[in-house]
PyMOL Python script that loads the backbone (N, CA, C, O; Angstrom):
from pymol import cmd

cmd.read_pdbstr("""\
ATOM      1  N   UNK A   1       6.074   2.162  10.736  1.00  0.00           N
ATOM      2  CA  UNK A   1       4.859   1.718  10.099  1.00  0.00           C
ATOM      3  C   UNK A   1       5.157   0.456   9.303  1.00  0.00           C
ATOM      4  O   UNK A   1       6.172   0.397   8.609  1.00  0.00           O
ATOM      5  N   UNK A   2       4.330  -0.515   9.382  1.00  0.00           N
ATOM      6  CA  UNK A   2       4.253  -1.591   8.613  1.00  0.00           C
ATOM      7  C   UNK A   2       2.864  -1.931   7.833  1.00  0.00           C
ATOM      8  O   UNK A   2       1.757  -1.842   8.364  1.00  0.00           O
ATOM      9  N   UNK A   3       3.064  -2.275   6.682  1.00  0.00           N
ATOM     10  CA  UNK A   3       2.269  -2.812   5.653  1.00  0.00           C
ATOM     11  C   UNK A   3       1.703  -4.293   5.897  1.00  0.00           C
ATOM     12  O   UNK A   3       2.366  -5.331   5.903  1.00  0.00           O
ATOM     13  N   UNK A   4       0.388  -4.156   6.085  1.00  0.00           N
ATOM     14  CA  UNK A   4       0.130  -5.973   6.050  1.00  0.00           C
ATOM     15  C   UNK A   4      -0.780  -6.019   4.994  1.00  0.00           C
ATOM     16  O   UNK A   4      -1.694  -5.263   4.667  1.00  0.00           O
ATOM     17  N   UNK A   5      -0.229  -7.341   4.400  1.00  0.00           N
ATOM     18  CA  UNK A   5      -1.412  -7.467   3.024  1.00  0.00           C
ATOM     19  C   UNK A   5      -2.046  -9.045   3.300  1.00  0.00           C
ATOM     20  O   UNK A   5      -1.355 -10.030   3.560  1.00  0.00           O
ATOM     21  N   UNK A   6      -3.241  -9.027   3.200  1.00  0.00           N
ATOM     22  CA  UNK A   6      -3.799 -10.303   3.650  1.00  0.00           C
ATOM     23  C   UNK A   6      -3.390 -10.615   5.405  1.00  0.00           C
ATOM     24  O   UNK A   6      -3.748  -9.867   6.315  1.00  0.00           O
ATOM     25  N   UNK A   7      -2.536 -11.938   5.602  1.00  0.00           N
ATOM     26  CA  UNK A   7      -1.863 -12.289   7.121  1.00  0.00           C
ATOM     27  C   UNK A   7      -0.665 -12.000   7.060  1.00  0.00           C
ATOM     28  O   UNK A   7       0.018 -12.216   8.061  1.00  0.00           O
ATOM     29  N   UNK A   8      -0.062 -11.440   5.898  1.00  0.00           N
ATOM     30  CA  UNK A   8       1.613 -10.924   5.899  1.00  0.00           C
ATOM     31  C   UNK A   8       2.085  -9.690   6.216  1.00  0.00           C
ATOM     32  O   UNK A   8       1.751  -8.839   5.392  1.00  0.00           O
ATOM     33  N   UNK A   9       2.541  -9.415   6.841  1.00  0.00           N
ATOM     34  CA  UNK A   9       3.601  -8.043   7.085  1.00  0.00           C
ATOM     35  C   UNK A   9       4.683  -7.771   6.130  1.00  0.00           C
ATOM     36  O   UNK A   9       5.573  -8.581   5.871  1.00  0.00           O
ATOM     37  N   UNK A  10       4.589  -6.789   5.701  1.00  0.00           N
ATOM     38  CA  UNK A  10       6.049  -6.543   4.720  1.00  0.00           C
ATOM     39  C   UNK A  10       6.710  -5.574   5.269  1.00  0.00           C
ATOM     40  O   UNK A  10       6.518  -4.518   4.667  1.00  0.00           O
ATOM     41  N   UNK A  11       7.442  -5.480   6.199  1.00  0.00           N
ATOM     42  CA  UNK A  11       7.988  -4.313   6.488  1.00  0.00           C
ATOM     43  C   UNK A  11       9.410  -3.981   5.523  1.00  0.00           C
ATOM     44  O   UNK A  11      10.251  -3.211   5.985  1.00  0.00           O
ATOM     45  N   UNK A  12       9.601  -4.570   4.253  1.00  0.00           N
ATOM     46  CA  UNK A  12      10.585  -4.343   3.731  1.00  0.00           C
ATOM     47  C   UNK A  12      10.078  -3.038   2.613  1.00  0.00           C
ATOM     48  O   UNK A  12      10.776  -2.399   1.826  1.00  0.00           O
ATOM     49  N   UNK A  13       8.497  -2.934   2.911  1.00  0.00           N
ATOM     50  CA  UNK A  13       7.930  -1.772   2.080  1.00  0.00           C
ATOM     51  C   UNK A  13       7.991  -0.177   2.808  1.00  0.00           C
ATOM     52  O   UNK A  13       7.391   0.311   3.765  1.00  0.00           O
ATOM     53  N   UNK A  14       9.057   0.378   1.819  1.00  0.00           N
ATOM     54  CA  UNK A  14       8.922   2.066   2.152  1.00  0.00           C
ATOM     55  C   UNK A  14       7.599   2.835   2.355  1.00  0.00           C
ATOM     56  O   UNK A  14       7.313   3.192   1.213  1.00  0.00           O
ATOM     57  N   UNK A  15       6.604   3.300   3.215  1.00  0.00           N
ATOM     58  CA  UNK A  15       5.564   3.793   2.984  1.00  0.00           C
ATOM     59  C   UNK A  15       6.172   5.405   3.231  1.00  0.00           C
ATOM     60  O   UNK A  15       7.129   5.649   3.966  1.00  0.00           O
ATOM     61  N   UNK A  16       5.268   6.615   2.317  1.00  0.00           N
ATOM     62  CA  UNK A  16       5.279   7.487   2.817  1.00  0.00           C
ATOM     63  C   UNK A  16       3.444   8.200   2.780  1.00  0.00           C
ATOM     64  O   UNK A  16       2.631   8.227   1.857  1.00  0.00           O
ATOM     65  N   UNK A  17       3.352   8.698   4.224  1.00  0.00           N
ATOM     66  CA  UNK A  17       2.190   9.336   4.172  1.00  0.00           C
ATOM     67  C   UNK A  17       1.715  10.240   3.374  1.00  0.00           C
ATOM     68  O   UNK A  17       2.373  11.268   3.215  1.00  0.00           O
ATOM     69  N   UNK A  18       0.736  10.102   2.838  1.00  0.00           N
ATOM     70  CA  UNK A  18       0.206  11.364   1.858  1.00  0.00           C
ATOM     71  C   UNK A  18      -1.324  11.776   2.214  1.00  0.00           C
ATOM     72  O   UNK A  18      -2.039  11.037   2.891  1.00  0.00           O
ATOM     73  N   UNK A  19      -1.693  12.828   1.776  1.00  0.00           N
ATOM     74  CA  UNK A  19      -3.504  13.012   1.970  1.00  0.00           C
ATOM     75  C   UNK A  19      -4.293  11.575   1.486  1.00  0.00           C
ATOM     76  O   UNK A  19      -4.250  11.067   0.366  1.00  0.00           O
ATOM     77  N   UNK A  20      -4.914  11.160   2.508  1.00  0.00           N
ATOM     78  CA  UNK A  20      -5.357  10.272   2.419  1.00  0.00           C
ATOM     79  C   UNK A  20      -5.346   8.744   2.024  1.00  0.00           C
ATOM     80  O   UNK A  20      -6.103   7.932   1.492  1.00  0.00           O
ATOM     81  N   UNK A  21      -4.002   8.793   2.604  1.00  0.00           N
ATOM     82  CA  UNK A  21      -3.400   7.200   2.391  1.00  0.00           C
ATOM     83  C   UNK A  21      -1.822   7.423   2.512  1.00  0.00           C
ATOM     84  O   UNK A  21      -1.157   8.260   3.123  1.00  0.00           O
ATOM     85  N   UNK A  22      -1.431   6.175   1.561  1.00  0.00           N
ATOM     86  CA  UNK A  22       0.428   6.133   1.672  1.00  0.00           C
ATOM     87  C   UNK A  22       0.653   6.335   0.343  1.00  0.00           C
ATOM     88  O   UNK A  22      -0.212   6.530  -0.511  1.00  0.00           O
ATOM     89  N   UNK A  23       1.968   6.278   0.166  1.00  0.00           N
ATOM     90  CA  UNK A  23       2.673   5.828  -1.114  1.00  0.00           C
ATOM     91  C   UNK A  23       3.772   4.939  -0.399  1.00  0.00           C
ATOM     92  O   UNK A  23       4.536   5.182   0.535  1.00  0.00           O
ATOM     93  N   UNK A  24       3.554   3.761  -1.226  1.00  0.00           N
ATOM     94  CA  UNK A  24       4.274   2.608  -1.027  1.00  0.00           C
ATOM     95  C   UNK A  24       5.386   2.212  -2.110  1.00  0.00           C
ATOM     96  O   UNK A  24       4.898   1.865  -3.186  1.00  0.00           O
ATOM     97  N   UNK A  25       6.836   2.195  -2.037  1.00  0.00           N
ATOM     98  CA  UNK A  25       7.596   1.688  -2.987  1.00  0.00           C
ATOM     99  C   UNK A  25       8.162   0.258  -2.715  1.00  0.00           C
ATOM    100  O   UNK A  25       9.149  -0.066  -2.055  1.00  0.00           O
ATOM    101  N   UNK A  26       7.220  -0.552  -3.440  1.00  0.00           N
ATOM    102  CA  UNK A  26       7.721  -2.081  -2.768  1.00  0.00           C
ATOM    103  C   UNK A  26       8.350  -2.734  -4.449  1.00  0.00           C
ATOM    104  O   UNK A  26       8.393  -2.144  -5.529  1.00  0.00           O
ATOM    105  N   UNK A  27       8.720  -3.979  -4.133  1.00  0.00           N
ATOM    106  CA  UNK A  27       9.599  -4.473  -5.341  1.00  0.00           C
ATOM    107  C   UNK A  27       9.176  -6.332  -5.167  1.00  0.00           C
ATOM    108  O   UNK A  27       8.746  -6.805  -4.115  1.00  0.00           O
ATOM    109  N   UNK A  28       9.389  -7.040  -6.267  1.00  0.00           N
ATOM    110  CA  UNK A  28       9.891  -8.533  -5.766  1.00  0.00           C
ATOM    111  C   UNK A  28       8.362  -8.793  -5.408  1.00  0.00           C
ATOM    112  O   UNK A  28       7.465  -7.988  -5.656  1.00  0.00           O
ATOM    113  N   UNK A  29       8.192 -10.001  -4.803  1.00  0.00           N
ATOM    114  CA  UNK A  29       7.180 -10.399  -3.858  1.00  0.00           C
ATOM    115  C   UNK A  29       6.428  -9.808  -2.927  1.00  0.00           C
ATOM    116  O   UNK A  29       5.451 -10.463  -2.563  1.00  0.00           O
ATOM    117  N   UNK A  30       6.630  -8.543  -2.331  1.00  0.00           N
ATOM    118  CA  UNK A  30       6.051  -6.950  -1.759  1.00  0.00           C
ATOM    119  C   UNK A  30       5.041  -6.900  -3.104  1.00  0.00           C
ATOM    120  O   UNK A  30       3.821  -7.023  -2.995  1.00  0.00           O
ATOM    121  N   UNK A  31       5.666  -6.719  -4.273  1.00  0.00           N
ATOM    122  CA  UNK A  31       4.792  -5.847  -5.037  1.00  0.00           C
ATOM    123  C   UNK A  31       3.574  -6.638  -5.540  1.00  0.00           C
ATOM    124  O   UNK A  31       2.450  -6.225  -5.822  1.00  0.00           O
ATOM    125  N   UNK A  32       4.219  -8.214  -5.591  1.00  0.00           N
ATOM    126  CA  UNK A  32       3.592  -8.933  -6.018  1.00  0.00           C
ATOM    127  C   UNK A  32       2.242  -9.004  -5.424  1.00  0.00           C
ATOM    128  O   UNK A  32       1.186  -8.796  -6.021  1.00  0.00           O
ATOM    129  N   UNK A  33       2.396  -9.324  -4.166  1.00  0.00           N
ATOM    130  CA  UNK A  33       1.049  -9.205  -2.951  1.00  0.00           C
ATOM    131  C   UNK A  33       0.545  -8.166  -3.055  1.00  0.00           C
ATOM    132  O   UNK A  33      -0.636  -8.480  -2.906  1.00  0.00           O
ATOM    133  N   UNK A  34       0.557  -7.192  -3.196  1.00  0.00           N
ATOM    134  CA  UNK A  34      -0.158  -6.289  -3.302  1.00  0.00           C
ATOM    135  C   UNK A  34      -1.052  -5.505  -4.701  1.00  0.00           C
ATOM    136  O   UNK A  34      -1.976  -4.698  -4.804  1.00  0.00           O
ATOM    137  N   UNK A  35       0.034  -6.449  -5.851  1.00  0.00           N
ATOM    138  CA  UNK A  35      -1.167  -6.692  -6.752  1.00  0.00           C
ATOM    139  C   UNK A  35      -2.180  -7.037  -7.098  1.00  0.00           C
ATOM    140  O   UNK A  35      -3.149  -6.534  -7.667  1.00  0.00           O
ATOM    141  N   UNK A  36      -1.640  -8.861  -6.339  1.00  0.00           N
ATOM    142  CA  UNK A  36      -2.684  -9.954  -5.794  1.00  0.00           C
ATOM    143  C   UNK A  36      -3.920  -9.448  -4.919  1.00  0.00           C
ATOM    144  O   UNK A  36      -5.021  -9.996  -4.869  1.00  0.00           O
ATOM    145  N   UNK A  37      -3.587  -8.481  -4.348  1.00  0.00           N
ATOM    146  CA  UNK A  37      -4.883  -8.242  -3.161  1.00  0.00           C
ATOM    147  C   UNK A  37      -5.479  -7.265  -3.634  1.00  0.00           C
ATOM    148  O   UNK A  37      -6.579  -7.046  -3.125  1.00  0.00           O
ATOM    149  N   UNK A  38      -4.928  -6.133  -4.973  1.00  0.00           N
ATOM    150  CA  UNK A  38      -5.785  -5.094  -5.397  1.00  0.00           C
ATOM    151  C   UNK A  38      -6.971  -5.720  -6.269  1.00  0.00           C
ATOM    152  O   UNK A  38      -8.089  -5.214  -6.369  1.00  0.00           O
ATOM    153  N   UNK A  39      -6.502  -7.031  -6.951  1.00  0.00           N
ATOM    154  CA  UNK A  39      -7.560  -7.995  -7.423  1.00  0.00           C
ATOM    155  C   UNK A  39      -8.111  -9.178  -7.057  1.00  0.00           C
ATOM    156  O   UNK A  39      -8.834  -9.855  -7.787  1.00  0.00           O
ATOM    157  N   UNK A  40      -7.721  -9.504  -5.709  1.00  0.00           N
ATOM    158  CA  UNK A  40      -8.408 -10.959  -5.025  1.00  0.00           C
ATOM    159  C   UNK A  40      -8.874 -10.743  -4.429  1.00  0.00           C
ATOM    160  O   UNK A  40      -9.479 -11.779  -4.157  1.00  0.00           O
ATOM    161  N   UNK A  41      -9.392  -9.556  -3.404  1.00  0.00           N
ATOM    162  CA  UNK A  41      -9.871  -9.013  -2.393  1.00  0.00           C
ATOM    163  C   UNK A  41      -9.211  -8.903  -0.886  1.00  0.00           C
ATOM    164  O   UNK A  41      -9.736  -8.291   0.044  1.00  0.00           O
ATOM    165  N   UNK A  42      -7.838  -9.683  -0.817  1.00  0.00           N
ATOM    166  CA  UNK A  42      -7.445  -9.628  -0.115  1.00  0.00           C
ATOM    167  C   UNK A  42      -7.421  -7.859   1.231  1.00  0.00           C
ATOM    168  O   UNK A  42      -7.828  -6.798   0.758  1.00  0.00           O
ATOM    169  N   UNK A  43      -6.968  -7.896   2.578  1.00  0.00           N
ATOM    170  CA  UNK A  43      -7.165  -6.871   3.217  1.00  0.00           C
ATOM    171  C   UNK A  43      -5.557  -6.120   2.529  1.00  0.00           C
ATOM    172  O   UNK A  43      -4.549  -6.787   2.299  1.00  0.00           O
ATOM    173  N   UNK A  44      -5.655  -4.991   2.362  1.00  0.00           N
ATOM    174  CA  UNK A  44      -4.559  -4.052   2.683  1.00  0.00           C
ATOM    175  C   UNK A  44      -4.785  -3.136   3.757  1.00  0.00           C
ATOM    176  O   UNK A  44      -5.642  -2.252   3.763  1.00  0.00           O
ATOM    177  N   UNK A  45      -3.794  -3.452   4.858  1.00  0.00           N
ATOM    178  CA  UNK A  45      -3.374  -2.237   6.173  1.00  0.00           C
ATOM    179  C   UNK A  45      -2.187  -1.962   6.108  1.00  0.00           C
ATOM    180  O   UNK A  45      -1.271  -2.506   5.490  1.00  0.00           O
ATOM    181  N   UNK A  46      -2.225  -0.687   7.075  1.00  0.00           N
ATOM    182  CA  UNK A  46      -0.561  -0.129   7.697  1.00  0.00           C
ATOM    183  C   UNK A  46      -1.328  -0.091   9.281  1.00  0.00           C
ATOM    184  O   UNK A  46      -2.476   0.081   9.691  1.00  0.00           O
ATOM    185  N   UNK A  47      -0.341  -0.286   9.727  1.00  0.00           N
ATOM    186  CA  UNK A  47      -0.190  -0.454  11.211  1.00  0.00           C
ATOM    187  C   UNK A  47       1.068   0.381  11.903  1.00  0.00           C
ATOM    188  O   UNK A  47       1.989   0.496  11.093  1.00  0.00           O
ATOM    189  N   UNK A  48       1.301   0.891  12.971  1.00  0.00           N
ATOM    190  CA  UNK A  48       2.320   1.369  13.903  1.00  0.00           C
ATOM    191  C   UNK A  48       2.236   2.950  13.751  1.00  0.00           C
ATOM    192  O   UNK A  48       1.251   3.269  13.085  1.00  0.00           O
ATOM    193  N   UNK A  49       2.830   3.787  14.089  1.00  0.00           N
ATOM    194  CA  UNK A  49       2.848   5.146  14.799  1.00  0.00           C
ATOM    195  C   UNK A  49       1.683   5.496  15.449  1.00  0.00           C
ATOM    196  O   UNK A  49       1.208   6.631  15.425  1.00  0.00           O
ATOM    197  N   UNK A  50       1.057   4.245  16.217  1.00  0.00           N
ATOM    198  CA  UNK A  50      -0.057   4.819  17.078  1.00  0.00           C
ATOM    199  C   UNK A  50      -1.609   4.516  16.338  1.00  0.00           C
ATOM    200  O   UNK A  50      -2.687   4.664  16.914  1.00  0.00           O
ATOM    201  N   UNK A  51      -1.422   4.061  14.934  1.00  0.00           N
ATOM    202  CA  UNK A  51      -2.691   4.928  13.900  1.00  0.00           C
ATOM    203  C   UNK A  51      -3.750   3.257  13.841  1.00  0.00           C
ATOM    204  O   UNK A  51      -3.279   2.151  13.576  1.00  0.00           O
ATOM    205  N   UNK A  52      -5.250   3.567  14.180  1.00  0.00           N
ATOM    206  CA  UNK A  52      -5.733   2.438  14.523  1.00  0.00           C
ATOM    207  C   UNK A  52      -5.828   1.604  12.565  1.00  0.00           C
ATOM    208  O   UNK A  52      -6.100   2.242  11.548  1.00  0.00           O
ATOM    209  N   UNK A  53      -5.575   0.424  12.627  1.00  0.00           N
ATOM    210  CA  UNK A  53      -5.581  -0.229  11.072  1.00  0.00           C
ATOM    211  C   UNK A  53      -7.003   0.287  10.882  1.00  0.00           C
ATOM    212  O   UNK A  53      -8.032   0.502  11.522  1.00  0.00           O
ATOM    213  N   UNK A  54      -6.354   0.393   9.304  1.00  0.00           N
ATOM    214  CA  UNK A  54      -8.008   0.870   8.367  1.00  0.00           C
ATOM    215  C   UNK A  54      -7.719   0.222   7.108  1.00  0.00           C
ATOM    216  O   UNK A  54      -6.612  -0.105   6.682  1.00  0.00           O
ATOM    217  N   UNK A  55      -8.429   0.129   6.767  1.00  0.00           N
ATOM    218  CA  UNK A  55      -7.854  -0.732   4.624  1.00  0.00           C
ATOM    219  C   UNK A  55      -7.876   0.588   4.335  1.00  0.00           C
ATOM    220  O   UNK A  55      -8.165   1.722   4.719  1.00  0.00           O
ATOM    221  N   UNK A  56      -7.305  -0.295   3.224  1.00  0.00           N
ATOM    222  CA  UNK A  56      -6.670   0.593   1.892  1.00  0.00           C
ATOM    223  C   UNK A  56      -6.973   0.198   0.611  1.00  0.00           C
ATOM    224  O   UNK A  56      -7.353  -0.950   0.379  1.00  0.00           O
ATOM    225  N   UNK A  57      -6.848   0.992  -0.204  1.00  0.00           N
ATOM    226  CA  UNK A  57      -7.438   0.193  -2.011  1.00  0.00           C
ATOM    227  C   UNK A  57      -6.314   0.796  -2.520  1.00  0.00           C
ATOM    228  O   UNK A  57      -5.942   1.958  -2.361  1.00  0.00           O
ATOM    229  N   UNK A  58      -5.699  -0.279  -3.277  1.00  0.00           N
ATOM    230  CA  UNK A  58      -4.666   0.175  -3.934  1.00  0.00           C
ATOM    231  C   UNK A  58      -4.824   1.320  -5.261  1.00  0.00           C
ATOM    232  O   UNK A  58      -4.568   0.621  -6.242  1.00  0.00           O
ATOM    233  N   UNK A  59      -5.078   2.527  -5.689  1.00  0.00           N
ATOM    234  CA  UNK A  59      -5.708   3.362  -6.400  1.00  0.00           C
ATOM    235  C   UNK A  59      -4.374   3.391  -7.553  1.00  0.00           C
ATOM    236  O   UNK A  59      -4.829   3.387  -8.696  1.00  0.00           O
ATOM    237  N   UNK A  60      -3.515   3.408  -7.535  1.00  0.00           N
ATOM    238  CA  UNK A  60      -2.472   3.813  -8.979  1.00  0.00           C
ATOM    239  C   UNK A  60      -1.441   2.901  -8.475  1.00  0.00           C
ATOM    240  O   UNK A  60      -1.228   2.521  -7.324  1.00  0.00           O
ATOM    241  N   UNK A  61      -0.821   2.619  -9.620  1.00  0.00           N
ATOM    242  CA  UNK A  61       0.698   2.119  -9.682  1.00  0.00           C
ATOM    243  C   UNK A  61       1.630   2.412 -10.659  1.00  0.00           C
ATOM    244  O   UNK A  61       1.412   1.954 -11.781  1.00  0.00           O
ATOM    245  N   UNK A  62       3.054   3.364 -10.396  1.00  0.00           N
ATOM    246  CA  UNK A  62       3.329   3.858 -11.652  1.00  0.00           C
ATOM    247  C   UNK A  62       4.673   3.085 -10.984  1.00  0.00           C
ATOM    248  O   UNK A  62       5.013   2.803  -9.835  1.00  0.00           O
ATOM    249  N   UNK A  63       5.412   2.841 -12.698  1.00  0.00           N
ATOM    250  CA  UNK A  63       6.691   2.284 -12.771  1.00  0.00           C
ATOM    251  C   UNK A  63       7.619   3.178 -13.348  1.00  0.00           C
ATOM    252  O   UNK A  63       7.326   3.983 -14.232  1.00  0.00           O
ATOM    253  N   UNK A  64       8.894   3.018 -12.780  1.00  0.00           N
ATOM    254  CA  UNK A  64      10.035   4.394 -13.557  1.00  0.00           C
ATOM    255  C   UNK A  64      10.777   3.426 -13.202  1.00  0.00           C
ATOM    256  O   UNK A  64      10.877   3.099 -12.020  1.00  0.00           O
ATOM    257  N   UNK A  65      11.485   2.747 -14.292  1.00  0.00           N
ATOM    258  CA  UNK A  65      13.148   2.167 -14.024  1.00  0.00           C
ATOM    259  C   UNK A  65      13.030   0.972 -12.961  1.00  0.00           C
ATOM    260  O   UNK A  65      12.554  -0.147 -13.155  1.00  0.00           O
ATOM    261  N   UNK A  66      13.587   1.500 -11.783  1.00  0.00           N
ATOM    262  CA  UNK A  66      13.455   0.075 -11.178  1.00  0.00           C
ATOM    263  C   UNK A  66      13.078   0.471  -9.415  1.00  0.00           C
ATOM    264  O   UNK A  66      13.526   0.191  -8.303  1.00  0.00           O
ATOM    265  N   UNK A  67      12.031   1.246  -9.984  1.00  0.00           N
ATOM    266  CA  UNK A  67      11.000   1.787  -8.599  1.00  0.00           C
ATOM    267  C   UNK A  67       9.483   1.620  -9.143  1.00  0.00           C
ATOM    268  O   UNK A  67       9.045   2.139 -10.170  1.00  0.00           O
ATOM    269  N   UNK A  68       8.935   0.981  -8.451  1.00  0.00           N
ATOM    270  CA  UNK A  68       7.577   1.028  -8.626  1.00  0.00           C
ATOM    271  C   UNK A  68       6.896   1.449  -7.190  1.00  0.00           C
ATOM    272  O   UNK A  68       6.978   0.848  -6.119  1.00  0.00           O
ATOM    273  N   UNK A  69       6.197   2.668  -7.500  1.00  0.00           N
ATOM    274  CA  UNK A  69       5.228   2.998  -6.345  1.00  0.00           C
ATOM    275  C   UNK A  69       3.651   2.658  -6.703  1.00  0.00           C
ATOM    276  O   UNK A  69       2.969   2.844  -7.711  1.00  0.00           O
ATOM    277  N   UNK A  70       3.357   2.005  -5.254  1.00  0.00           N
ATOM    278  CA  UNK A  70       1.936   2.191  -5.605  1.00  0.00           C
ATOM    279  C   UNK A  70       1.365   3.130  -4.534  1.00  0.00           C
ATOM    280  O   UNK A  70       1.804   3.321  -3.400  1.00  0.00           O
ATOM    281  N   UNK A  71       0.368   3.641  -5.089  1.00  0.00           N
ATOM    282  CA  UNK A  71      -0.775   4.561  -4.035  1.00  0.00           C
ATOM    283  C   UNK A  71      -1.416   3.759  -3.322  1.00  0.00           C
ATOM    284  O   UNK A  71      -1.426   2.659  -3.873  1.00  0.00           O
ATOM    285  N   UNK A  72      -1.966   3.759  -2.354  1.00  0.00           N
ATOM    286  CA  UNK A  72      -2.810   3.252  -1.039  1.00  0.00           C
ATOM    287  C   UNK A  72      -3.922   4.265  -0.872  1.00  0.00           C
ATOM    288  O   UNK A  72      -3.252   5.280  -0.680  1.00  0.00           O
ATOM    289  N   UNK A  73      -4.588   4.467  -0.845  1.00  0.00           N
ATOM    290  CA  UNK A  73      -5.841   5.338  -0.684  1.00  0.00           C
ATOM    291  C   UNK A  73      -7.177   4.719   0.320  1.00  0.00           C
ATOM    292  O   UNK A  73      -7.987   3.844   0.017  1.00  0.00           O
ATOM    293  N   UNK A  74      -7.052   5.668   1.853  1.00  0.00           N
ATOM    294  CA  UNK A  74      -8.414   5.026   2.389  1.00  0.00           C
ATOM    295  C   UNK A  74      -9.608   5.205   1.720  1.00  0.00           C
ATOM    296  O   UNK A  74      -9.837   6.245   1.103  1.00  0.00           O
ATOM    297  N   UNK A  75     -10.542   4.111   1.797  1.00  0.00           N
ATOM    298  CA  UNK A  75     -11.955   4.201   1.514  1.00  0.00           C
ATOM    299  C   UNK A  75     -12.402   5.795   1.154  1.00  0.00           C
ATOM    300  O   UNK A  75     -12.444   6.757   1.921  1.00  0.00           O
ATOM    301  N   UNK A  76     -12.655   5.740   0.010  1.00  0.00           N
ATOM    302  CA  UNK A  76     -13.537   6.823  -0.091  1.00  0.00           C
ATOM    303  C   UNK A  76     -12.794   8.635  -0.705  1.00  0.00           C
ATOM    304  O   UNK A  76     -13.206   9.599  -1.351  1.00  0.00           O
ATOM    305  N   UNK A  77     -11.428   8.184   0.061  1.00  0.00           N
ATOM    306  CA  UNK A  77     -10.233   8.838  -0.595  1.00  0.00           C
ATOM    307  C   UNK A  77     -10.182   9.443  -1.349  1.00  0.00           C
ATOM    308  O   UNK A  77     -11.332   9.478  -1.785  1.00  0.00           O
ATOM    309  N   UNK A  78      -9.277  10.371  -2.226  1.00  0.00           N
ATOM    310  CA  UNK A  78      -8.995  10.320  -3.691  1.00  0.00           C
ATOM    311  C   UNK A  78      -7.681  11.125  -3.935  1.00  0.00           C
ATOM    312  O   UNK A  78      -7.526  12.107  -3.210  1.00  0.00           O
ATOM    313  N   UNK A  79      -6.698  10.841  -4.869  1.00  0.00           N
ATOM    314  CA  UNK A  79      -5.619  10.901  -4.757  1.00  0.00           C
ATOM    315  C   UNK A  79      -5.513  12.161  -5.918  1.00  0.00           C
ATOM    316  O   UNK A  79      -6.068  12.087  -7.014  1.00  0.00           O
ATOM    317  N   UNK A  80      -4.796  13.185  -5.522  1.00  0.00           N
ATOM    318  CA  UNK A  80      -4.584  14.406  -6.579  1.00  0.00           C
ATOM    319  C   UNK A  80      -3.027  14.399  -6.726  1.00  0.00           C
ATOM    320  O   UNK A  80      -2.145  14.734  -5.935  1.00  0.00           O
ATOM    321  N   UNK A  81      -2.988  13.965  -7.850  1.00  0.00           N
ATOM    322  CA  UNK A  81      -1.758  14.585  -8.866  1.00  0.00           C
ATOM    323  C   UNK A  81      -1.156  15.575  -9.391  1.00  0.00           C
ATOM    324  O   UNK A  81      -0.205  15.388 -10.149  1.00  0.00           O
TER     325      UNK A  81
END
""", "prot")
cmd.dss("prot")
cmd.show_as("cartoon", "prot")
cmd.util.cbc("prot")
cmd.orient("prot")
């Protein structure tokens, strides 16, 4: 699976599937873009294991040390903690 944010691919971003979206642990310029697009409007997708692209809204971002995950949540989604 790969992450595209806007026309970029990041495949240097860990995704793991969860109910209704990913969890993404990206770092550097990964994280950066995907800040950028939770507030510019840019597109967020994942693409590959077959799964047709859908956006995503970036819904949480928590930091611990020197991992930051963010949540991905499709449209309409909602993420339980």
């Amino acid at each position: 699976m790969h992450l595209i944010v806007g026309t970029k691919t990041l495949p240097e971003v860990a995704l793991r599937p969860i109910p209704g979206g990913y969890e993404a642990e990206a770092k550097g310029e990964a994280l950066r873009r995907l800040i950028d697009a939770s507030f510019g409007g840019a597109t967020i997708e994942v693409t590959g294991a077959g799964l047709p692209l859908a956006g995503l809204d970036v819904t949480d971002i928590r930091m611990a040390g020197a991992t930051t995950t963010v949540t991905l949540m499709h449209a309409g989604a909602r993420a339980l903690h």
